[in-house]
Every structure is written in C-alpha cells, then in structure tokens.
VOBA-1610 file (N, C-alpha, C; in pm, whole numbers, padded with zeros to 5 digits, always signed):
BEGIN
Unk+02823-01625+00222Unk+02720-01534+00171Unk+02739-01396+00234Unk+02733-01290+00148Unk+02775-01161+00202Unk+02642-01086+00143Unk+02574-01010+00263Unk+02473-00946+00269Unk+02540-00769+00323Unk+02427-00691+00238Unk+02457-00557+00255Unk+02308-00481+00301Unk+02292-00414+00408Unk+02205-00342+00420Unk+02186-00193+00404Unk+02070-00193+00324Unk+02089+00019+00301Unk+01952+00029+00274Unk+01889+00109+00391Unk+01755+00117+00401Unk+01745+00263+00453Unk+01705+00355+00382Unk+01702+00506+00381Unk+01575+00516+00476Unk+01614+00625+00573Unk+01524+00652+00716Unk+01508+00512+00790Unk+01578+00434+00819Unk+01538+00344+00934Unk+01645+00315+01025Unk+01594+00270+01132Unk+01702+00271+01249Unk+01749+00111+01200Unk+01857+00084+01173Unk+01950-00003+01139Unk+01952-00136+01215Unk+02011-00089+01305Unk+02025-00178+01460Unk+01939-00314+01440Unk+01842-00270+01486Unk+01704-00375+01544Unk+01733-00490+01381Unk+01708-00442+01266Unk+01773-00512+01137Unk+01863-00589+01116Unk+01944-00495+01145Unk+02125-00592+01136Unk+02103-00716+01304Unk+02080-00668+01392Unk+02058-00778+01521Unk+01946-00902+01455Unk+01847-00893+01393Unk+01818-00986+01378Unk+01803-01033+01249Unk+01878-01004+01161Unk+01896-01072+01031Unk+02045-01138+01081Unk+02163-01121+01156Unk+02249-01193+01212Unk+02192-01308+01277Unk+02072-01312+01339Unk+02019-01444+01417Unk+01950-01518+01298Unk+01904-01457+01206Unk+01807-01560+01111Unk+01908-01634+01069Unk+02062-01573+01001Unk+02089-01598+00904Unk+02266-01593+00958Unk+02296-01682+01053Unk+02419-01706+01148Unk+02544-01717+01077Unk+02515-01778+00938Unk+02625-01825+00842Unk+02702-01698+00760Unk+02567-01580+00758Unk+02609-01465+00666Unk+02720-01367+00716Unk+02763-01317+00633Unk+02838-01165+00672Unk+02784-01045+00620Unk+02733-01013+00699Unk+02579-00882+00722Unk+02674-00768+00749Unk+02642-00670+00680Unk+02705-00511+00695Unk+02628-00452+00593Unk+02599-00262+00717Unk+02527-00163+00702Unk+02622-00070+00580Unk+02562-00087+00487Unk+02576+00007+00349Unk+02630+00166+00366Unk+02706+00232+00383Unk+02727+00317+00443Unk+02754+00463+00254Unk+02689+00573+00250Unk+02760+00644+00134Unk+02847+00676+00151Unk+02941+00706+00087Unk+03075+00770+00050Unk+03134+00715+00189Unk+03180+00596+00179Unk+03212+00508+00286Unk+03277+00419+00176Unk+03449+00308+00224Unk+03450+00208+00166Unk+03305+00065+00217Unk+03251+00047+00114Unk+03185-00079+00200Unk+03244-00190+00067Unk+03215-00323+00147Unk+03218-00479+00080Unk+03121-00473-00038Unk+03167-00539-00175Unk+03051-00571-00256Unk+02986-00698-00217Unk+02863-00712-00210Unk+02790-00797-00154Unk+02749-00904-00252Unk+02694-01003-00221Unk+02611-01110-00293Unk+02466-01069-00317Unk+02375-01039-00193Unk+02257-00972-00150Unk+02264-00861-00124Unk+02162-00770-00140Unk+02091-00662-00070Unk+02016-00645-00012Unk+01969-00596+00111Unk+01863-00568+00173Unk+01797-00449+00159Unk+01732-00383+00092Unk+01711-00256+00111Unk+01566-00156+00126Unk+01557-00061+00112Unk+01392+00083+00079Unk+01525+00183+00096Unk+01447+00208-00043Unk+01444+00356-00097Unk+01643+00368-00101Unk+01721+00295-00178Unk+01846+00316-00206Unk+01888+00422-00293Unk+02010+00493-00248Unk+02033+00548-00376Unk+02067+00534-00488Unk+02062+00589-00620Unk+02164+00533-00690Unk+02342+00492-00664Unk+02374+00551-00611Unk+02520+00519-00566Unk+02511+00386-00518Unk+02401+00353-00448Unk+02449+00182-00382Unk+02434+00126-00538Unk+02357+00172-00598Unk+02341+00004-00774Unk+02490+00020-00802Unk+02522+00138-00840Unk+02667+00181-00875Unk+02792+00096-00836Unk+02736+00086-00696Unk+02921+00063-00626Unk+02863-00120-00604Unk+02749-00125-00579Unk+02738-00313-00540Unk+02717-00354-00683Unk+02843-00385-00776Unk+02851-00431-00877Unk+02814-00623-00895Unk+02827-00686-00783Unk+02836-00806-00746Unk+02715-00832-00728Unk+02604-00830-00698Unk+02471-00797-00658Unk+02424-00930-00739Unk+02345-01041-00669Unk+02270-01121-00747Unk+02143-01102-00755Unk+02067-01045-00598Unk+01941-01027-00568Unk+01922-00903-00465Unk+01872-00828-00451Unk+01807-00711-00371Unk+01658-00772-00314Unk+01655-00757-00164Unk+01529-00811-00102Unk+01459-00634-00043Unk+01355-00588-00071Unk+01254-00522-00066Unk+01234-00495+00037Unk+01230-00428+00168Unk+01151-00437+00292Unk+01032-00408+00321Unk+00955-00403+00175Unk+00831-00349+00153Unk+00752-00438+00091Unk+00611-00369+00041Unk+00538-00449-00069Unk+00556-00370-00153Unk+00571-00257-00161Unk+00566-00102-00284Unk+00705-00149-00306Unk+00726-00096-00462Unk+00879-00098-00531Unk+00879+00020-00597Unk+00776+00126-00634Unk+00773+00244-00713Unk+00880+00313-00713Unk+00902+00336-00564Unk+01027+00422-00580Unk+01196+00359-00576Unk+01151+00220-00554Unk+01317+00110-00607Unk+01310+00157-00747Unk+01215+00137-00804Unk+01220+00097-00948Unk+01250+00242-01061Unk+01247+00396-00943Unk+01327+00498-00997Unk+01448+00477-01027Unk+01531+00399-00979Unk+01665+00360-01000Unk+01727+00300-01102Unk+01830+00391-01145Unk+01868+00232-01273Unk+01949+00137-01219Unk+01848+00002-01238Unk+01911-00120-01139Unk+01918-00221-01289Unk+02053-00271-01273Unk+02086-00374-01382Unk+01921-00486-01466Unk+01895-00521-01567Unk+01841-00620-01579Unk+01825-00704-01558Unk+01926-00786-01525Unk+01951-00941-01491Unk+01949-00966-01303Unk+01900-00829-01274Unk+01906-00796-01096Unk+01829-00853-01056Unk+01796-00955-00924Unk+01635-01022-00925Unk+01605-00961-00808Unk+01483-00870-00791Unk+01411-00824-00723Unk+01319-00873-00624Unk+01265-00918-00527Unk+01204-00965-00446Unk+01165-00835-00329Unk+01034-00848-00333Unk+00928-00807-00246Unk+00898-00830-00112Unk+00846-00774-00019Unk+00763-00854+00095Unk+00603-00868+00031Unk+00590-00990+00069Unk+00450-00986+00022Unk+00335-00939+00127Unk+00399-00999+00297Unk+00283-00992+00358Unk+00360-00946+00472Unk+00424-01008+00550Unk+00515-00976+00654Unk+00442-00917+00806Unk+00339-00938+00808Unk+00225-00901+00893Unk+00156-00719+00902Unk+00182-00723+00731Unk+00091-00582+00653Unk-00046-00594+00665Unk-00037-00745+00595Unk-00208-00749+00537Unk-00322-00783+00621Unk-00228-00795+00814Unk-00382-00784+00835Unk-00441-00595+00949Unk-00294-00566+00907Unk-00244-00410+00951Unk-00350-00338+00868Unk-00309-00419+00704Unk-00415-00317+00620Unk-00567-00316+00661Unk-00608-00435+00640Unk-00739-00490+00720Unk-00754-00383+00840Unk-00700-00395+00929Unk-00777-00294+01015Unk-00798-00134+00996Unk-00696-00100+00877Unk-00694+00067+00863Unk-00784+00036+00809Unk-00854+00004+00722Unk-00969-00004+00595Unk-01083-00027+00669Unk-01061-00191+00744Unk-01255-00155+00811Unk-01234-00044+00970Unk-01118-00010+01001Unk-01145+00152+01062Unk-01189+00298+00981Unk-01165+00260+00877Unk-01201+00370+00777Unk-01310+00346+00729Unk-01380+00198+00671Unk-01539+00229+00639Unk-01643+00205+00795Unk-01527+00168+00895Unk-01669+00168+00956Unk-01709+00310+01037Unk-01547+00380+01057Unk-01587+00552+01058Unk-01665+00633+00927Unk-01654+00612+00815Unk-01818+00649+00750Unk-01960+00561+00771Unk-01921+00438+00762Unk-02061+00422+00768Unk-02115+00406+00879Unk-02075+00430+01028Unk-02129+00460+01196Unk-02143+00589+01232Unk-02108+00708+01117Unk-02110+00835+01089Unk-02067+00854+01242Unk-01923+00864+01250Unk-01892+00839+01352Unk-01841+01044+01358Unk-01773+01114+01213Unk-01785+01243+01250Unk-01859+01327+01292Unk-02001+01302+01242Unk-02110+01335+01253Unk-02183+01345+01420Unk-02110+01198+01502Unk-02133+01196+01631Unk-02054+01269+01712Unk-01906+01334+01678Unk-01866+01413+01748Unk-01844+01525+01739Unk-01949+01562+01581Unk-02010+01684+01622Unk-02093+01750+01688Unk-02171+01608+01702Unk-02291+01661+01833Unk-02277+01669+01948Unk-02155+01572+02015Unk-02057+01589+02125Unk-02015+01737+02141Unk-01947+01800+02036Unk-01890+01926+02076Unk-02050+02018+02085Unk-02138+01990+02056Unk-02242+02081+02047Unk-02315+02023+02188Unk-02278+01902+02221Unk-02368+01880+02355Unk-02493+01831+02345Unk-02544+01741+02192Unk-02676+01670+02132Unk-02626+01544+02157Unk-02727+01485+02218Unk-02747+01365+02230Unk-02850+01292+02094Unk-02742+01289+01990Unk-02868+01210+01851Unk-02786+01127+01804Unk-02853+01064+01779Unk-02808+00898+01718Unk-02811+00919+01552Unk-02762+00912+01484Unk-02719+00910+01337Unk-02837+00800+01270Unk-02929+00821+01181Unk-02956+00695+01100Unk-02864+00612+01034Unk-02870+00489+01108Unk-02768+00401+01018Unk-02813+00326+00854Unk-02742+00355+00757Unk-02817+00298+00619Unk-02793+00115+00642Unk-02825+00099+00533Unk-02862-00057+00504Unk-02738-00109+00439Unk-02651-00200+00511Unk-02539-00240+00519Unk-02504-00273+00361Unk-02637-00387+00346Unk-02650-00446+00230Unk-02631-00412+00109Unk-02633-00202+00110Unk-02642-00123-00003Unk-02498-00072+00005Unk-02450-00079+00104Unk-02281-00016+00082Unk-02195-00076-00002Unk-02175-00109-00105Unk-02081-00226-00118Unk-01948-00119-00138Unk-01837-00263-00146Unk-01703-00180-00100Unk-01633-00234-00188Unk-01581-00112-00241Unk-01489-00197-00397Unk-01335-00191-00378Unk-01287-00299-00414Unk-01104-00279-00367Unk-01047-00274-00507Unk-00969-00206-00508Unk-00874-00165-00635Unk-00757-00257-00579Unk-00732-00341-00680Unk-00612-00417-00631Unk-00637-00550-00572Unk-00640-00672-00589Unk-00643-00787-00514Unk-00568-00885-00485Unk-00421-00815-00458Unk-00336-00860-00416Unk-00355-00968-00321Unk-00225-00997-00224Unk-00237-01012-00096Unk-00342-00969-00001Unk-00221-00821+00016Unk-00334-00717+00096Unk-00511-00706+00056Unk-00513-00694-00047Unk-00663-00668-00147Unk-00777-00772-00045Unk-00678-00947-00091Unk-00787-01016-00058Unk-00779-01036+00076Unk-00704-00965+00200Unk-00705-01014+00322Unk-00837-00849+00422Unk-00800-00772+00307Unk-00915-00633+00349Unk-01054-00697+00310Unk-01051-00840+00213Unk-01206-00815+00147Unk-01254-00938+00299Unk-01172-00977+00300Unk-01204-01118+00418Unk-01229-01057+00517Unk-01233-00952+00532Unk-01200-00889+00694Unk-01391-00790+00664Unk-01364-00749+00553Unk-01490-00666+00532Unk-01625-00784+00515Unk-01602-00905+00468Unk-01704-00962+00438Unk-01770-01047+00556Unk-01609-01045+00698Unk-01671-01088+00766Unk-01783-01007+00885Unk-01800-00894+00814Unk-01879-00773+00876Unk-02003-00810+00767Unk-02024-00853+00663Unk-02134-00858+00605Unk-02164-00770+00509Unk-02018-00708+00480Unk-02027-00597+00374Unk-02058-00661+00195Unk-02113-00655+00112Unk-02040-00616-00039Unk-01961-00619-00067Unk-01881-00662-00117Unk-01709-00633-00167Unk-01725-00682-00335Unk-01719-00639-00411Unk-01634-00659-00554Unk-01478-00601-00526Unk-01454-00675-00656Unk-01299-00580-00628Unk-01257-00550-00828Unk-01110-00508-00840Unk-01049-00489-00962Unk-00981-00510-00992Unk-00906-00553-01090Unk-00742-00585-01089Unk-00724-00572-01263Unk-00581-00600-01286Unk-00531-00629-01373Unk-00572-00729-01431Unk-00529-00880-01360Unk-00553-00961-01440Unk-00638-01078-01308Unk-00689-01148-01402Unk-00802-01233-01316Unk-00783-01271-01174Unk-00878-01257-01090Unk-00886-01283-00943Unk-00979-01389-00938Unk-01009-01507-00808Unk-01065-01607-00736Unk-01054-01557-00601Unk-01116-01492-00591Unk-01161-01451-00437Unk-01283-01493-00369Unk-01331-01583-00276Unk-01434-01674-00258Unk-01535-01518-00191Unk-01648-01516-00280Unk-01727-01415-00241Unk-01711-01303-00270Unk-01629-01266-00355Unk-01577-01103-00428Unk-01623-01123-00558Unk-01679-01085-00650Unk-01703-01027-00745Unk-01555-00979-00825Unk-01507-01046-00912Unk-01399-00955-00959Unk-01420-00893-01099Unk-01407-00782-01126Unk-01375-00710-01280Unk-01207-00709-01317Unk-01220-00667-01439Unk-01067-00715-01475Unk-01044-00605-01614Unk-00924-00539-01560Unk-00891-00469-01723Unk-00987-00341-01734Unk-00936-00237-01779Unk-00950-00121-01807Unk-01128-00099-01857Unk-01125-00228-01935Unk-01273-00213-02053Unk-01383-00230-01917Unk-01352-00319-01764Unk-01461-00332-01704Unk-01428-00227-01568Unk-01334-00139-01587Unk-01336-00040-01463Unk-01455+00060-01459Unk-01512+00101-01547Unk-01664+00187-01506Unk-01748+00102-01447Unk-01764-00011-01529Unk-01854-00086-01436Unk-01857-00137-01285Unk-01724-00100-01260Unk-01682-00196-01142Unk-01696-00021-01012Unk-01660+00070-01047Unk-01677+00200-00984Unk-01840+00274-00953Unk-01868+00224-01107Unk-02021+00266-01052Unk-02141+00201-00935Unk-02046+00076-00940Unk-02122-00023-00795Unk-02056+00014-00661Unk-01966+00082-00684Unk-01877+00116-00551Unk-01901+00221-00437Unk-01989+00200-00320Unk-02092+00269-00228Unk-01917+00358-00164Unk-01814+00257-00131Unk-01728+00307-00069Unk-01581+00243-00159Unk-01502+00287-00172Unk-01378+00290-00248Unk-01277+00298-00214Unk-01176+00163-00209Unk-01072+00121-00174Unk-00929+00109-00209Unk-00870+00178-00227Unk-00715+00169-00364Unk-00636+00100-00277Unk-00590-00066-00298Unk-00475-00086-00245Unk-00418-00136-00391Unk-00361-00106-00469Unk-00267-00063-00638Unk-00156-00056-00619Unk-00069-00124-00664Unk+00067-00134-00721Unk+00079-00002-00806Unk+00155+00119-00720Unk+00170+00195-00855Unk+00251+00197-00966Unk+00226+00218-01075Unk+00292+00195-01206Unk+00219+00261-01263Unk+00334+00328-01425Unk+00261+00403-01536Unk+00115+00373-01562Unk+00057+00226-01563Unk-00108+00229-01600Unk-00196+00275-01453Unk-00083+00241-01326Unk-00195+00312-01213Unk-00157+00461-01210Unk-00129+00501-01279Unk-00083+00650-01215Unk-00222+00789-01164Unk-00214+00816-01133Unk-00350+00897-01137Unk-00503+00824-01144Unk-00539+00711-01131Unk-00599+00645-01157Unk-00750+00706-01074Unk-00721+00766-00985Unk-00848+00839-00914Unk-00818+00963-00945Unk-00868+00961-01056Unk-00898+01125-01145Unk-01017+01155-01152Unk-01045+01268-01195Unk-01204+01325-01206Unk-01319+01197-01296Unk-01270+01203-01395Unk-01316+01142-01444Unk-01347+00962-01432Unk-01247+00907-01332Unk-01295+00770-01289Unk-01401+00773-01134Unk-01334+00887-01048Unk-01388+00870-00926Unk-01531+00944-00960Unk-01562+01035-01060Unk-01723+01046-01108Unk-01790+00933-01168Unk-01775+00846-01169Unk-01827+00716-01199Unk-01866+00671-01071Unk-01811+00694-00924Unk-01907+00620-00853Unk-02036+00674-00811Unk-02118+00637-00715Unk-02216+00701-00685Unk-02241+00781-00597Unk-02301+00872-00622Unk-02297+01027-00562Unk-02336+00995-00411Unk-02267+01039-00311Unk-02228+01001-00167Unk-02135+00895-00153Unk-02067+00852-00263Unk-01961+00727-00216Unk-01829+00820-00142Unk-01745+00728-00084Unk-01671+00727+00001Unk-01503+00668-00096Unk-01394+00761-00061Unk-01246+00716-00095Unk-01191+00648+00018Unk-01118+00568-00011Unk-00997+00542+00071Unk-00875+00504-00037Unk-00747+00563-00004Unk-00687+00544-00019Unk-00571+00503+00045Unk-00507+00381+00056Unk-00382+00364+00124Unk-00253+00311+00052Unk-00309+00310-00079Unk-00202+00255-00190Unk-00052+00362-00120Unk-00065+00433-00259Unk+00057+00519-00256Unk-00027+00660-00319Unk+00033+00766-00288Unk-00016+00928-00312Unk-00043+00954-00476Unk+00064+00868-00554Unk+00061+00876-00659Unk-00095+00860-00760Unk-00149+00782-00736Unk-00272+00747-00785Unk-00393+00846-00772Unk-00359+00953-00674Unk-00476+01049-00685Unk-00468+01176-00725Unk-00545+01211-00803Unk-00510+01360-00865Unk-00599+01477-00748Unk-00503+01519-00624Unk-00527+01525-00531Unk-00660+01644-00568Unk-00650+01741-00643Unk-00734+01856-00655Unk-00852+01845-00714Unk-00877+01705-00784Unk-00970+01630-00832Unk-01112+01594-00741Unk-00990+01525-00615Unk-01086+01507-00528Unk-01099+01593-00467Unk-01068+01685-00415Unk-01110+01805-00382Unk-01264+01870-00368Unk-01253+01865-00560Unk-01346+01956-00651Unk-01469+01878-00611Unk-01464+01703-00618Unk-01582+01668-00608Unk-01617+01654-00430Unk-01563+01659-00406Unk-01609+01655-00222Unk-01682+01813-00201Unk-01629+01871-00265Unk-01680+02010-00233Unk-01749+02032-00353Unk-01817+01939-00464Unk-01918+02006-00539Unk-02054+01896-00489Unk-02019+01792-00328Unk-02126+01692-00246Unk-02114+01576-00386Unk-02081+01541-00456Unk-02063+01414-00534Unk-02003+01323-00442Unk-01881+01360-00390Unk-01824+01229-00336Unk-01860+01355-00165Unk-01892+01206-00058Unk-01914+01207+00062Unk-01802+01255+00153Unk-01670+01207+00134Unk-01550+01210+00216Unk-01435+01139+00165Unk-01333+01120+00228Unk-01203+01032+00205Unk-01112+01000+00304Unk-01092+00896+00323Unk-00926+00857+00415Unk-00857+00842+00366Unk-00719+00918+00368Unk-00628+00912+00258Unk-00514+00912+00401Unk-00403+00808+00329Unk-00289+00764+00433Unk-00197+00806+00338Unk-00204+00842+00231Unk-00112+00855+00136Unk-00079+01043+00059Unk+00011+01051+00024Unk-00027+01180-00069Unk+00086+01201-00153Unk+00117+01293-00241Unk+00130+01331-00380Unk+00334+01319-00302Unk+00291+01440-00193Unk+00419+01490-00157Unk+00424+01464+00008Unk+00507+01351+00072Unk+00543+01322+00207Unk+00650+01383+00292Unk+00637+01435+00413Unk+00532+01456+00449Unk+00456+01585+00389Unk+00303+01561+00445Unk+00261+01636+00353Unk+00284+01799+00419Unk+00305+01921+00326Unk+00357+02008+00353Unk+00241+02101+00442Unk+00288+02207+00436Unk+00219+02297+00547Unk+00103+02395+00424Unk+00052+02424+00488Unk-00084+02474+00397Unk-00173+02403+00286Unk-00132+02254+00277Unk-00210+02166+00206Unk-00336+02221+00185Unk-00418+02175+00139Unk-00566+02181+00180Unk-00629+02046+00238Unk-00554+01931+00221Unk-00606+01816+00308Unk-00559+01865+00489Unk-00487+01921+00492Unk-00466+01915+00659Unk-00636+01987+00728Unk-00697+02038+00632Unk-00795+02096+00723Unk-00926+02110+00626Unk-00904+01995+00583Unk-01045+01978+00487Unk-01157+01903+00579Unk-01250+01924+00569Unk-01365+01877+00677Unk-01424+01708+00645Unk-01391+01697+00547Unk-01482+01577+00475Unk-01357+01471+00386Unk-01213+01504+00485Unk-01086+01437+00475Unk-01021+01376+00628Unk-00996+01226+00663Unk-00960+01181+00736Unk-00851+01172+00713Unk-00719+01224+00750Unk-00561+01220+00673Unk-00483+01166+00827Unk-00411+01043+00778Unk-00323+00945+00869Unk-00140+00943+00765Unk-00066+00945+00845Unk+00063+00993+00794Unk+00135+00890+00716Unk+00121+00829+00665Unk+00143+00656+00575Unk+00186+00548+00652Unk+00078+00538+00757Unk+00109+00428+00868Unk-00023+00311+00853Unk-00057+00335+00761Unk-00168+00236+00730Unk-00131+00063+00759Unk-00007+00021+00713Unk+00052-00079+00762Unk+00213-00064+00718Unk+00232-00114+00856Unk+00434-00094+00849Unk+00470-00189+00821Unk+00609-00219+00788Unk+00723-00312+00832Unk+00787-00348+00931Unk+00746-00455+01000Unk+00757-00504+01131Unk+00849-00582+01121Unk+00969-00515+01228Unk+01139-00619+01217Unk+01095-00777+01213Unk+01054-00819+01323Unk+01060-00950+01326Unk+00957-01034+01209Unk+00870-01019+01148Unk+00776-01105+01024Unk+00842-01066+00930Unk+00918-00950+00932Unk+00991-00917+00728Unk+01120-00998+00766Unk+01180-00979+00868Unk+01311-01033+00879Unk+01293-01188+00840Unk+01174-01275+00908Unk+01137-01369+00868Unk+01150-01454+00727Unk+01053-01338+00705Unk+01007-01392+00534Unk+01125-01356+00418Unk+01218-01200+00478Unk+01350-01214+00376Unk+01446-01309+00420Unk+01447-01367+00505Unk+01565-01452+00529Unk+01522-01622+00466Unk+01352-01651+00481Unk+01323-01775+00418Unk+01361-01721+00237Unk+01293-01626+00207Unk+01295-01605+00066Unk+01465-01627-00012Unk+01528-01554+00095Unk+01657-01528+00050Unk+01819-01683+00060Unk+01780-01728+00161Unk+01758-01892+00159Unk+01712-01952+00070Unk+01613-01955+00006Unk+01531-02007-00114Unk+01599-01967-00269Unk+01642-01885-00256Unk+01713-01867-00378Unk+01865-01902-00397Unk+01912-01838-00239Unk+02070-01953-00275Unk+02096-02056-00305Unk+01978-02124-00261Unk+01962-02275-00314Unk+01869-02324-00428Unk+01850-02213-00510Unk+01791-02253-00663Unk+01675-02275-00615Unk+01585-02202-00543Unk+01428-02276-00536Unk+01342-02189-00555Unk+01224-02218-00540Unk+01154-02101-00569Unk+01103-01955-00492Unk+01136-01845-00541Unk+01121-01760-00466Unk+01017-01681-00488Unk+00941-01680-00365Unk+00794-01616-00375Unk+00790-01401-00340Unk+00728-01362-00442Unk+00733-01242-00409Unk+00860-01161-00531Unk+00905-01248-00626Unk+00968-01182-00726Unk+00883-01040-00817Unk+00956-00967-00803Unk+00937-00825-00898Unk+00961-00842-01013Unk+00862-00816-01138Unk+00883-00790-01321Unk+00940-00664-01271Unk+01028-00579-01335Unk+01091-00427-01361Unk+00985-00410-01513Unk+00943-00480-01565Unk+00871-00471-01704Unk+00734-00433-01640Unk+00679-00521-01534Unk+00548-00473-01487Unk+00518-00336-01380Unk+00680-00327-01325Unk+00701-00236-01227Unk+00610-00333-01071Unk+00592-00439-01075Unk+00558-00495-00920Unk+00552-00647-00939
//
C-alpha cells in the first residue's frame, strides 16, 4: 500500500511519524510540487493543489484531515475518486467548548463586566431567564449534536436545523428550507455549524438573520462563507441583532482594516474554534483507510454531488 501526503500549511513531520506507526506495512511519502514523487494508492491530504489530482493518476481514495471539504471540492478531482472525511477526530468536543464559551460570554454579559472593570464599577449585570434563551444550531451533524449535548447540559433550549431529518434526544429539529423561518425566529442565540455548499452559501444574509429576535446573538464557526459579512454589520449597528462570535470570515486571514477587527459588539477568534489533532485524526484515517482496503465499510464518505 503506497500512501502520499500533501497537506498545504502544515508541519509534515509529526504526520508522516505517526501515520508510519499506525500503518507499519505502508510506504508513506510527503507529496512534494514540481518534485518527481511516487503515484500513490491513497492520499492524505487539506487544501491540495490541482497539480497533485493531475500527477496522482493512480489514486483510489483521498482521506480529508478535516470535517470541511469546500475547498477540496474546488478541485477537479476524478468521479470515481472516493473521498473520506474526518468526522470527529476530537473536534466535536473542541467545538462544544468554543460555542458554550461563546453563549455563555453573552449570556453572563461578561463584556459588559469588563467594562465596568476598566471604569472601576463594581455592578453585577442582570442575568435573564435561562429558560428564554434558546439556542438554535444550524447543522446537526456530528459536531451539531455534540454542541447541543454540551448546551443542554447547562439547561439551555436548543432546537436545531438541517437538511434532512435529525433524532437528537431533546432538540427540536426543523428540516428544509420551507421550515427555516420558523426555526430562526425561536432562536434567542444562533449557531452555524453548516457544511458549506451552493444551498449554504450566504445563508446568514439580511434577510434570514432578520428573522431572529431582536437582541439575538450570532455565532459562527462553520466556515466565512455563509455570512454576508456587511449584512451583519448593518443589523448590529441598526441594535436588531445584539453581537456575534465569528471564528470564521469571508477572507483568511482576515485583512487589515476589516471592520470586524474593531467592531464593539464582535468577538473575532482566528479559525481555531476546533483543530486537527495529530494523534485522534491519525487514528481515525488510518482505521477508515484500513476499512476500505479491505472492502468494508467506510464511515465519513463525501457525495462531490452533495459537496459533504
């Protein structure tokens, strides 16, 4: 079995050392451009260029080091290519903590307390009624349902949204385009973890994120793509929407004179909401990738038709 690695911005090393220990039998080598390299059986990869689809003509499967494929799926990668994902790899409980660090910094009005710090007031914030926040997740993936478990075990509200039908014990799910107003207008605080694709694209536009209720709260940690950044803007600064944590944005990193770097009623974190951690992805691509040499089932396969 001949494995190829090409993973754009990452330190190599720590990768290649322990995908050699998972996987003792393989012949593992770093993908190099305009380099001779081996055509491989496998791929390992984020964010390839086109030149690697090009030259690894041999290619049966490409393994993901991610949960996002948006920007794999810029690529023209053969049809018959089988795609595989990380599903969880120890993200989803990474995500979990950016999210209830993010609603529980609005709802402990925790900015609010260190403004009175810099002013030297000793006042305690009224705290609202837990019961009325509810917290809506876009997406109920993996990640989706391991943020709602984490929020519900705080006693929050949670509905959530998706594509297609969810069983989430204690979530409320809506489903499909026809029940997204309904599902936004219950939403005290607002959660995007979304697969982006052509139907998510922009999906927090003026016109959906005015559907929730006036003082609700964004978060975003999907991907940048989904928000029509000037949108939210308009409504934070016309007091409709309360604030936002956004880990994500349009253009990474984000550039110099943004208006999120110094917006008052914007919490902005650099897309570290949850990483890829060598040792749990190395894990789960080496069981997955095992699983398919031997005809079985492989969990975490990518549609290119659905884009995730």
């Amino acid at each position: 079995m001949k494995i190829t690695f090409c993973c754009s911005n990452t330190n190599a090393q720590p990768w290649l050392e322990a995908l050699q220990i998972a996987l003792p039998e393989a012949q593992i080598s770093l993908w190099q451009e305009n380099q001779a390299n081996d055509l491989a059986d496998y791929g390992i990869v984020w964010a390839p260029p086109q030149t690697f689809f090009d030259e690894q003509t041999q290619l049966k499967a490409i393994f993901n080091i991610g949960a996002g494929v948006d920007a794999l799926l810029k690529r023209k990668i053969p049809a018959h290519l089988r795609i595989v994902r990380l599903e969880d790899a120890g993200m989803a409980v990474q995500m979990a903590e950016y999210v209830m660090m993010a609603v529980m910094n609005f709802y402990r009005q925790l900015p609010a307390m260190k403004l009175h710090q810099s002013q030297e007031k000793w006042l305690a914030p009224v705290v609202n009624d837990r019961t009325k926040m509810t917290v809506g997740i876009l997406g109920l993936g993996i990640l989706g349902e391991r943020v709602a478990q984490a929020l519900q075990h705080f006693e929050y509200p949670v509905i959530g949204w998706s594509r297609s039908p969810k069983n989430i014990s204690g979530v409320k799910s809506y489903v499909g385009p026809a029940q997204l107003n309904n599902f936004l207008s219950q939403s005290t605080i607002l959660v995007c973890l979304l697969p982006l694709t052509s139907e998510t694209q922009n999906i927090l536009n003026n016109s959906n994120l005015s559907q929730l209720p006036k003082g609700a709260y964004v978060i975003n940690a999907a991907r940048g793509g989904h928000l029509v950044e000037q949108d939210l803007i308009n409504l934070l600064d016309s007091q409709h929407l309360a604030g936002a944590t956004l880990d994500v944005a349009q253009q990474e990193p984000l550039p110099a004179g943004h208006p999120f770097w110094h917006h008052p009623k914007i919490v902005l974190t650099p897309h570290n909401a949850a990483q890829s951690l060598v040792g749990p992805c190395v894990a789960q691509i080496s069981q997955q990738l095992q699983n398919l040499h031997a005809g079985l089932k492989v969990e975490g396969e990518v549609s290119q038709a659905l884009g995730y």
